[in-house]
N, C-alpha and C positions, 0 to 999 in steps of 0.2 A: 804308572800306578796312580789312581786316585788320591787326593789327600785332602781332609776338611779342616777348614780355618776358624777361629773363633771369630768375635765381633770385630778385634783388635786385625784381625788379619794374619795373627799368625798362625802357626799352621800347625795343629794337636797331631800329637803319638797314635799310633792305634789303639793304644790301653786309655788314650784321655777321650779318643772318639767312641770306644764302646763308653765308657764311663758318665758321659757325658751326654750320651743317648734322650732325649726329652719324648721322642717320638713315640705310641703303642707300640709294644710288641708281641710278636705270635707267642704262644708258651706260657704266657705270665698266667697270672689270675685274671679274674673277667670281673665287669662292674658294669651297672647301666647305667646312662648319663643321655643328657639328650644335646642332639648334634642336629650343625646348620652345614648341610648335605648337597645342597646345590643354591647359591646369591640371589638366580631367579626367578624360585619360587618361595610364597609365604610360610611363614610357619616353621617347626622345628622339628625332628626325630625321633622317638624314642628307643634307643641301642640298646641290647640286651645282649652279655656276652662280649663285651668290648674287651679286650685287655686294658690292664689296669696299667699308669705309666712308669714307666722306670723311676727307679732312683738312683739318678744319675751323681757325679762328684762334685759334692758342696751344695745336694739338696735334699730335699726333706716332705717326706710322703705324708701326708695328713690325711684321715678321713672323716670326711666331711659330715659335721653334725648340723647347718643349715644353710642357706646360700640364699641371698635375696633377688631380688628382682629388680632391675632399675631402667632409665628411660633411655639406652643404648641397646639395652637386649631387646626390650620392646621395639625398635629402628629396625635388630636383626630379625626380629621374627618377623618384620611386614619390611624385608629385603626388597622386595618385587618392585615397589613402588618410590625405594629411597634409593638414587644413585649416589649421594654420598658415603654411607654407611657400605654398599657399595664398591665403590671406589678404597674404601678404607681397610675391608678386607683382605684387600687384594694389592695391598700395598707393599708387601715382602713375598707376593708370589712366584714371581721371577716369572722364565720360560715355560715352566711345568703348567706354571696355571694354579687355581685356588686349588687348596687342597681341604676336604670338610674337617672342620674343627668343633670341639666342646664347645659350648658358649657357658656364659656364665662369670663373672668377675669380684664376684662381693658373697662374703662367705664367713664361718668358722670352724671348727674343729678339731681333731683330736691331735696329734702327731703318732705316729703312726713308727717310722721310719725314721733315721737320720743318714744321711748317704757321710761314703767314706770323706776323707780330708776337713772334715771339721772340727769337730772339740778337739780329738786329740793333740791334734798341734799346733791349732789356732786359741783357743779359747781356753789354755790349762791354766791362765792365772784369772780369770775370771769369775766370780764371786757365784757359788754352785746358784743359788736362786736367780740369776739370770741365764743361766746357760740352760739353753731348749733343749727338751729331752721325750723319747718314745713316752708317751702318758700325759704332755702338756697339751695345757687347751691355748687354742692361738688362732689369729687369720694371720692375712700377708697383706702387704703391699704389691698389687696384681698389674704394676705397671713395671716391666722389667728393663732397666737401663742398660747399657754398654758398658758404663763405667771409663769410659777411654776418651770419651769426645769430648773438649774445652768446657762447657756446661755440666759434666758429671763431673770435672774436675776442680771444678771454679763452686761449689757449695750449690748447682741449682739441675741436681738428678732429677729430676722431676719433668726439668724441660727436655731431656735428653735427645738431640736430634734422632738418635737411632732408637728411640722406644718401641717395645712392643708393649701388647696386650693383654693378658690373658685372656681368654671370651672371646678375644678379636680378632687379634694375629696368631695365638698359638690356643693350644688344650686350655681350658678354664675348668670353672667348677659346678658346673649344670651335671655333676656324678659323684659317684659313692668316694671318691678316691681322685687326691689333684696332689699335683707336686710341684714346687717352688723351692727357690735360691734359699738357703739358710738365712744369709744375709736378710732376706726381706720377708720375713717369717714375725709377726708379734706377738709377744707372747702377753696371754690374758688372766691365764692361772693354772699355778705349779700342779703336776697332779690333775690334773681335767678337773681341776676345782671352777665352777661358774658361777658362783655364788657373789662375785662384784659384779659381773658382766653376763646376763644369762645371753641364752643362743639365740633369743628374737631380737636382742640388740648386739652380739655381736655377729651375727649375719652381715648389718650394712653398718658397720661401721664404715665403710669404704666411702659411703654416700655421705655419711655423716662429719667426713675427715672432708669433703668437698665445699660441706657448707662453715664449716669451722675456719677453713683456709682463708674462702672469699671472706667472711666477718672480721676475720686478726687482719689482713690487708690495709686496714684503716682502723682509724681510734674512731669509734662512735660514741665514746663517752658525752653526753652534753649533745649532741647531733641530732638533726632530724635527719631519718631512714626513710628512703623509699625501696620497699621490697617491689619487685616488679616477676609476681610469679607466687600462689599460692599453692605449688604443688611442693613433693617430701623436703626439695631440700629450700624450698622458699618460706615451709612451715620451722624448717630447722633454723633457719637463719634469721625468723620471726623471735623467736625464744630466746636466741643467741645474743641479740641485741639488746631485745632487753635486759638478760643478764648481765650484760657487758655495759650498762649504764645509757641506750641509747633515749632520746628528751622526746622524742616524738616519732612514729613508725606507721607509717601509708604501708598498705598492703593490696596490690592489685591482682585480679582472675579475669579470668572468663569463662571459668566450665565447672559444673558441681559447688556452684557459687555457696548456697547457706550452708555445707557441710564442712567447704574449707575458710569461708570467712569466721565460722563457729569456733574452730581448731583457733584461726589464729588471731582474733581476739582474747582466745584463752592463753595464748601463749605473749600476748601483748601489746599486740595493732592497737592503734587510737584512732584509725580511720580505713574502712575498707571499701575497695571501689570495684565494682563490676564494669569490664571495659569491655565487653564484647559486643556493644553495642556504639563503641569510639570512647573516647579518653577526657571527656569535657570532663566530669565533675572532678576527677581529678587536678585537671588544671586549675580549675576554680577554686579546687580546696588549697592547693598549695598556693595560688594567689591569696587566699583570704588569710591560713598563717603563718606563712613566711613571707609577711610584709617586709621587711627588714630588708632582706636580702635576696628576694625577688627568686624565692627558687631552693629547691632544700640542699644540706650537704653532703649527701653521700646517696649513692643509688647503685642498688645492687640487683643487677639485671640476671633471672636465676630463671628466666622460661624459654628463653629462643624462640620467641614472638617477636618477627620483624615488627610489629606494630612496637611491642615495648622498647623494642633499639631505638626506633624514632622517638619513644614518650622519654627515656631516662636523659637523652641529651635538651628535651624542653624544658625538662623539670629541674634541671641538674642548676644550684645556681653559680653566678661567675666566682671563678676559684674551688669550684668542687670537685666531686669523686665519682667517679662513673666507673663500678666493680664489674667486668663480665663474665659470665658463668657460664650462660645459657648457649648453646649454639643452634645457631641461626637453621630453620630449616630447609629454608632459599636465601637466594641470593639478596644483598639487601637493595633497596630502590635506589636511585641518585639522593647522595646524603649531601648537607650541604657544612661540611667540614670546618668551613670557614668561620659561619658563626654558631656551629653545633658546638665546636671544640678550640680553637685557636683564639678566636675573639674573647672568648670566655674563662681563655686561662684552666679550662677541667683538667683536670689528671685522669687517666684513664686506663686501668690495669685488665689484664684480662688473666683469667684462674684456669689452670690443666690440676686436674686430679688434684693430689697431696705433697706441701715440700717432703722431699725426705731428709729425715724422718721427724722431724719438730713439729709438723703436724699431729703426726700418731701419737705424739709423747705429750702435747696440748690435751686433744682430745683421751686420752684416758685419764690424766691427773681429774680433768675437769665430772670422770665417769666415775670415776674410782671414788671422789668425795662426794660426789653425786647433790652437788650444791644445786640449788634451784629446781630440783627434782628432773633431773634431764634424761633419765630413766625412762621416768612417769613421762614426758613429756612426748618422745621417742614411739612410746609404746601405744601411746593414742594414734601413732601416724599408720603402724601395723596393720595390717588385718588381723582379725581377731584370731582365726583359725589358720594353723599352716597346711601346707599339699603337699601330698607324693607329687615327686617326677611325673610320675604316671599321669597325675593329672593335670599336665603342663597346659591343655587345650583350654578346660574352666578357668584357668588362672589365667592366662593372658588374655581371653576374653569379659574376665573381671576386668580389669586393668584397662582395654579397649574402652569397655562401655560408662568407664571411669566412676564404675562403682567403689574402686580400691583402689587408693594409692602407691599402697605399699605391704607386697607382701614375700612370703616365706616357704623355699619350698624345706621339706623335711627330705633329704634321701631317701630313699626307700632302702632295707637293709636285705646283704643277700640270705 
């Protein structure tokens, strides 16, 4: 007799395996959603008719009021050419082989469903305004942990050796309809109220919980900032700095230069450098003012531009912070370690998504009093107009021709 195990390895009931079900099923309802259908071809699917996904025990059905767009789906939909992303897919495939999945990971929505095993017996002394319920408006946390491995047990879920993805390893939210773990469900307002948080900002808050993490990493109070990356979350981490008191902020690009050095001058750079041309006047500039200390204090690497890896350990000075965000899109050249980083004394942290969940709980306090207008600031990053699914082809060839940074699709309703 067959038997299926959880993460842990033990080994579920029949009633915990139908239960627990995550996969489409024949029967259900149908929803369209767009799907990545074979790794070695571009581009993505548009599914009509898909079964919608169970809601399996201890999760909770949401439908999806918008879901954003970020620079991993963009990886997935030009698959053909990226063997990492690639390789990344395919990373809990086992012997069967890739199996086509949703894409999508950064979203919001309605709740819809609650599956069995949760409030009733978990959550009955819980203060009713926190306990999630059919009619709340909420995203999730679309990075799914084991919960069992030294790291999920030790306060750093986030790192979880056995993570998946939603979008990446399993069903995400590129459809009418996605389901996630109770546990990692946020909720944004009782009642589908959206009135703190409307749906073009909680869309990507996921993206936004990326750039919030990297910025708390380090005290930038009093600090000179080198953002190295003016795209969504290099413009988010621009604002962030300065809010959080940073004394001076370099902001480097290379593409769509007057429209994101515009963005982040407004959001609070005191020097913007276009490096697609090489990295002098940068170095120059940071020569000329941080005499003192030969190099500034913190540098938050937020584009995975091999060239920027190399600029933030020049620039970085001895005793400082080298934040990494951005990942590399080849491999990096011979570094030279010794006086990049040991001679130098740098700290050097590198960021995976959101801790959980003191990130998500930063990031709303800071959304909900909406200090510094971070809203407003957010919603310059948007495109103005959101897309059906339908028109997934316009949209990521926006985004290609890097006309848009950041946009939004609307599901299409059945």
């Amino acid at each position: 007799m067959s038997t299926t195990k959880d993460v842990s390895g033990a080994v579920l009931s029949s009633k915990e395996q139908t239960a627990c079900k995550s996969s489409r099923s024949e029967g259900s309802k149908t929803m369209r959603c767009l799907m990545k259908e074979d790794l070695g071809v571009n581009g993505l699917t548009l599914k009509e008719g898909v079964p919608e996904p169970l809601v399996g025990l201890g999760d909770v059905k949401i439908k999806v009021l918008g879901t954003a767009v970020c620079g991993t789906d963009k990886s997935i939909y030009n698959s053909a050419g990226n063997e990492g992303i690639r390789r990344e897919m395919q990373r809990y495939a086992g012997a069967q082989g890739y199996r086509p999945i949703i894409t999508g990971h950064e979203f919001c929505g309605v709740v819809e469903e609650v599956g069995a095993g949760v409030v009733a017996d978990h959550w009955s002394n819980v203060p009713s305004h926190l306990v999630i319920e059919p009619g709340d408006y909420v995203t999730a946390e679309m990075h799914m942990s084991c919960g069992h491995c030294y790291l999920c047990r030790t306060g750093a879920e986030h790192i979880c050796t056995n993570v998946k993805v939603k979008g990446v390893h399993l069903d995400g939210c590129f459809a009418q309809r996605v389901t996630v773990p109770y546990k990692n469900v946020i909720l944004l307002g009782k009642g589908g109220d959206t009135a703190q948080i409307p749906v073009r900002i909680g869309a990507l808050l996921d993206a936004f919980g990326n750039a919030v993490h990297t910025v708390k990493e380090v005290d930038v109070r009093g600090k000179s900032v080198a953002i190295l990356g003016a795209g969504p979350l290099g413009l988010m981490a621009t604002f962030l700095c300065k809010a959080f008191g940073a004394a001076r902020i370099y902001l480097t690009e290379s593409a769509d230069i007057s429209r994101r050095f515009e963005l982040g001058t407004a959001f609070g750079a005191d020097l913007c450098f276009d490096v697609s041309g090489g990295s002098n006047s940068l170095y120059q500039a940071v020569d000329k003012w941080e005499i003192g200390s030969n190099g500034v204090d913190v540098v938050l690497e937020m584009s995975g531009s091999v060239p920027a890896y190399m600029d933030a350990f020049k620039i970085v000075r001895n005793g400082g912070t080298v934040i990494l965000l951005g990942i590399a899109r080849e491999p990096l050249p011979k570094f030279d370690i010794a006086n990049g980083v040991i001679w130098k004394g740098v700290t050097v942290k590198g960021i995976f998504g959101r801790k959980m969940y003191d990130t998500w709980e930063t990031m709303l306090r800071l959304l909900r009093s909406n200090q510094f207008d971070l809203k407003g600031q957010l919603e310059k990053i948007i495109c103005k107009r959101s897309y059906r699914l339908s028109e997934y082809r316009e949209a990521f060839d926006l985004l290609a021709a890097g006309k848009e940074m950041k946009l939004v699709f609307t599901p299409d309703e059945n």
